[in-house]
C-alpha positions, 0 to 999 in steps of 0.5 A, a space after each residue: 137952135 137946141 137946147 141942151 139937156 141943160 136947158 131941158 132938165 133945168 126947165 122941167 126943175 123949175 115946173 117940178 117946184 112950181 107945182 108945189 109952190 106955196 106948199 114948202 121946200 120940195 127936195 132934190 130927191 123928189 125933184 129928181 124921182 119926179 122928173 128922172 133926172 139924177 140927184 148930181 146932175 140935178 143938184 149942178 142946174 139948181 145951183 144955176 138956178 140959185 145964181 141967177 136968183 130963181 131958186 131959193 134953198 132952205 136947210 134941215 130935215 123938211 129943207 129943200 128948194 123953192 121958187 122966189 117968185 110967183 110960176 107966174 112971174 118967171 118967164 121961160 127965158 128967165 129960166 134958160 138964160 140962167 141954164 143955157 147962158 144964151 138963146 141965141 140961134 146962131 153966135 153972130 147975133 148975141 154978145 159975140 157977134 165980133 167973132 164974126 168977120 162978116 156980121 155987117 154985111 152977112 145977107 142972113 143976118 136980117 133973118 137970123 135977128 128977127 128969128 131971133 127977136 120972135 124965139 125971144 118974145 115967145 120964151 119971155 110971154 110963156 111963163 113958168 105958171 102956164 108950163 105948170 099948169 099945162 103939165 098938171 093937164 097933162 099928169 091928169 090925162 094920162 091918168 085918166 087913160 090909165 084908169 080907162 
């Protein structure tokens, strides 16, 4: 399985906002200079994330975007579905599992289910909190090194 730059920049979004949780909007601009992706591109995965009831967007001259939750209540795979759609590791076992003639007597389909099942529970039990935190970690290292 492989996540597209979706996925990826989507992600990074959602923890760039979970960093300023509480402290207001965060524009698209400081999202985007933060985490070096494009404001367009940027402004496409916020709107998925919008849908999907993620992000909230507030107007005006200190508007932005936030998060409706808590980091800590938003599950990594929350946060994909809305970008990626799916996280299946292969089309037979998702929602399109007809589009397979072979999907009741395919002998990896039992390994491809409970590889799925557990990429599952992983991104369901990491939430968006423990990704925001252990990026803020990894911010003060490198500045730390830096210093060093």
């Amino acid at each position: 399985m492989k996540f597209s730059t979706k996925g990826t920049y989507g992600l990074r979004a959602v923890v760039e906002l979970a960093t300023h949780f509480g402290e207001g909007p965060v524009s698209l601009a400081a999202v985007a200079t933060e985490q070096g992706i494009s404001e367009a591109y940027l402004e496409q995965l916020m709107r998925s994330l919008k849908n999907a009831g993620l992000v909230k967007t507030t107007r005006g001259k200190s508007g932005g975007y936030l998060l409706t939750k808590e980091p800590q209540k938003i599950s990594v795979l929350e946060v994909l579905r809305a970008l990626e759609g799916s996280t299946d590791v292969v089309d037979c076992i998702g929602s399109d599992a007809n589009v397979c003639e072979n999907a009741c007597t395919c002998s990896a389909r039992p390994l491809f289910l409970k590889l799925q099942s557990r990429i599952n529970a992983v991104l369901q039990e990491t939430t968006v909190g423990e990704l925001t935190e252990d990026h803020i970690e990894q911010k003060k290292r490198i500045e730390h090194a830096r210093l060093s």
